[in-house]
N, C-alpha and C positions, 0 to 999 in steps of 0.2 A: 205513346210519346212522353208522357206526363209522368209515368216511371219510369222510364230513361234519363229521363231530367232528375230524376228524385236519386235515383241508381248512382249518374254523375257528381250530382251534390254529394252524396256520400263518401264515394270514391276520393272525392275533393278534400273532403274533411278529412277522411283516414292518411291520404299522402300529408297533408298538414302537420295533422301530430301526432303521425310518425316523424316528418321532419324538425320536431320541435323538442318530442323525446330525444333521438340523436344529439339535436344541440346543447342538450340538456345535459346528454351523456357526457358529448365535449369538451363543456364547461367545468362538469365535475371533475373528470380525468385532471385537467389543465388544473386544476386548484389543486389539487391533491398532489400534483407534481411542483408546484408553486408552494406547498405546505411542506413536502419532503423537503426541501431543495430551498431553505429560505433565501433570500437576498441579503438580509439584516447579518447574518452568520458567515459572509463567505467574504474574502479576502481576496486583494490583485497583486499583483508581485511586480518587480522592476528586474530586470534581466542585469545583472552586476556583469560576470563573463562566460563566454563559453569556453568550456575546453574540450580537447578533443579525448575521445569513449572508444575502446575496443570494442569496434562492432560485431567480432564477433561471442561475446561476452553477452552470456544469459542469465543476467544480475536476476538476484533473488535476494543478497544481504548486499549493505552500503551501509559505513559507518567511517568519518573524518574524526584523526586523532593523531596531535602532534605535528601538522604539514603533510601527513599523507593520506591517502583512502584506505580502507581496507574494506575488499571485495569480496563476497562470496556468489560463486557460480554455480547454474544449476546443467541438466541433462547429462542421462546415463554416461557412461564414457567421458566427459567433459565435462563435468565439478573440480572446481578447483576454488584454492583460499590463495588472494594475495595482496597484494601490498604495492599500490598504485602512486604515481607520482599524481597531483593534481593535475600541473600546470601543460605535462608533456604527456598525460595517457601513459607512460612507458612503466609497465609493469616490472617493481624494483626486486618481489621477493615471488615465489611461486609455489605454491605447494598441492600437487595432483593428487584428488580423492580416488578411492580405489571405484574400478568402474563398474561394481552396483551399487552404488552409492549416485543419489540426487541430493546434491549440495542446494541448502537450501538459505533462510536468514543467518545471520550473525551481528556478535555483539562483544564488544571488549569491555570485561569489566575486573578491573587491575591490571594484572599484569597476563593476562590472559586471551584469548582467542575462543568464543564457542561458539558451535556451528554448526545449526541442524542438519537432517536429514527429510525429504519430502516423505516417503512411505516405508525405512526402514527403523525407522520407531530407535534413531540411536542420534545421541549426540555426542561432539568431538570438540575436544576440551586442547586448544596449541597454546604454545608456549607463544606472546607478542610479539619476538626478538627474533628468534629463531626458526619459528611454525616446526617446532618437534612434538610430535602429538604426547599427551601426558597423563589425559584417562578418558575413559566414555560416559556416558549413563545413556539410561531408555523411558522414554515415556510411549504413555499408551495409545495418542492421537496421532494425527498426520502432523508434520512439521511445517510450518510457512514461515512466520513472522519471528523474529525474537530481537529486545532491545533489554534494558537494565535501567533501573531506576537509583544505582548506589547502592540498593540495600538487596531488593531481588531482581531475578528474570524475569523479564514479559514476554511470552510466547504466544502467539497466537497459531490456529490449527486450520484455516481457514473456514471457520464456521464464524458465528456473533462475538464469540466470546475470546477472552482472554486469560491468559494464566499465569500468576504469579509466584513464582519458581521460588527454592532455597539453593542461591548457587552452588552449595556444596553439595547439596545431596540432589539435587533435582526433584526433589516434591512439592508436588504442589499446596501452596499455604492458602489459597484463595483465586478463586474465578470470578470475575463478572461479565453479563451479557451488554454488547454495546448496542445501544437504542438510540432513535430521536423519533422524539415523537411518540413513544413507546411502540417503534419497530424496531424488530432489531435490523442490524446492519452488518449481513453477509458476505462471504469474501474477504476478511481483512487479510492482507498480505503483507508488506514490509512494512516493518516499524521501526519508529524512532522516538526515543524521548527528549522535550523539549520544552526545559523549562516547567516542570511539572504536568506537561501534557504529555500526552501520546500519540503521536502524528500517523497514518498509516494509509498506503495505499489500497487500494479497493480491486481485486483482480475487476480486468477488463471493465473499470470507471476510470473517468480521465481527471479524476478530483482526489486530493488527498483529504480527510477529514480528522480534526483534532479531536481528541478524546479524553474526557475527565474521568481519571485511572482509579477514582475512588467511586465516583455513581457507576459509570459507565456510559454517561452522557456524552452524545455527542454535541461538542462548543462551536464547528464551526466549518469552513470546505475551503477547502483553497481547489480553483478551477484553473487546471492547467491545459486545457480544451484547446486552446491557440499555441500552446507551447511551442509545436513542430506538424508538422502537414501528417497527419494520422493515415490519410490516405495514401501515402507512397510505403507505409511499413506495413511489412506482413503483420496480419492481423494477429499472433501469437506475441507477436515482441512490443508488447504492454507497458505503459508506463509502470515503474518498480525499481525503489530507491531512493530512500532517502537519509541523507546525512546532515549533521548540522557542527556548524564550524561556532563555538559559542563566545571565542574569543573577539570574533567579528560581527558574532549576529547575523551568517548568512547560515541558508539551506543551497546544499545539494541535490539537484534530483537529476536523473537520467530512468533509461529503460532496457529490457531484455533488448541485447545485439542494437545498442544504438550510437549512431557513432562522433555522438557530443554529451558531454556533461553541463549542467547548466546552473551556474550561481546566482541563485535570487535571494529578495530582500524582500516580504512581506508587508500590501499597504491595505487595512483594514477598509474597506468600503464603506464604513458606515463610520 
């Protein structure tokens, strides 16, 4: 009996802490997502207006310039570049990618139109007025992201890093990996520059994070988690899209196939 009692108390103790290590584990986890993910760093936004998004529009570029949008669409068969009214969704100019082609970010910079590719390693360079195409280049990654700083392109491949392009020739002058915390930060999908940052969406995160185009640092998250009921949309059609209107100081964001665009106004949490 007296080692049964001794056997118990053991027993006793081992559930203990083993349930102490788990909390332990808990705690750690929980901080370390609290450490990824500061609070000090993220930002709330004010919903200016909504407009209405061709839902069936599989945004992968977004870029506002002059009162209109300009769009670029992804999936085989269904890429296309065009030229969005804001206020009415009503698609003003059109131009259909050939269909092996996965139309991927874009980015106007002059008088120009360029517009990746997801995995056929070629970009398409239109004309802003017209969308007459007017030359290609090839780079050697996948395609996702691409915005412009004035002087070069930003591309990203959906890996950490980013690429800073010679718009003429398409080579690249400089890469850096983006980090917080010194992890890097995987997935970056559509870009935007803003104001000497780099704004980008995060495939399948519901956060945009801002990015200092010279470290690689990341400054900051904007959570847009409450934006719209995630729940009712197919799980593929992702937040992705971002534009910024600088005249006014708003962002545009919307998502793959969704059928509002949403003007916000960024309010610093801390």
């Amino acid at each position: 009996m007296k080692r049964i009692r001794q056997d118990k108390r053991h027993l006793s103790a081992f559930i203990i802490g083993t349930l102490l290590i788990l909390l332990s584990t808990i705690l750690i986890i929980r901080d370390l997502g609290q450490q990824r993910f500061p609070t000090q760093t993220q930002y709330a936004y004010e919903v200016v207006n909504v407009y209405p998004h061709n839902p069936k529009a599989f945004t992968e570029g977004l870029v506002f310039d002059r009162g209109y949008l300009y769009e670029g669409t992804g999936l085989y068969g269904e890429s296309t570049l065009r030229r969005v009214e804001l206020e009415t969704g009503r698609v003003a100019q059109l131009r259909t990618l050939p269909d092996d082609l996965f139309g991927e970010g874009i980015t106007v910079f002059k008088d120009e139109i360029v517009q990746l590719t997801w995995l056929e390693h070629r970009s398409l360079v239109f004309d802003k007025s017209t969308f007459k195409p007017l030359r290609e280049f090839s780079y050697p990654t996948e395609g996702w992201g691409l915005t412009n700083n004035g002087t070069h392109l930003i591309m990203g491949d959906g890996t950490a890093y980013l690429y800073f392009l010679n718009p003429e020739t398409f080579q690249i002058v400089r890469r850096v990996e983006i980090r917080y915390d010194g992890n890097p930060i995987m997935r970056l999908n559509e870009l935007e520059y803003i104001k000497g940052e780099v704004y980008a969406n995060v495939w399948y995160d519901r956060r945009i994070v801002k990015i200092d185009p010279l470290s690689g640092e990341v400054k900051g998250w904007i959570d847009l988690s409450h934006l719209v009921d995630y729940a009712q949309l197919d799980p593929d059609n992702v937040l992705n899209g971002i534009a910024y209107n600088a005249e006014d100081d708003l962002i545009y964001v919307t998502g793959k196939r969704w059928p509002q665009l949403f003007e916000i106004r960024l309010i610093p949490m801390n």
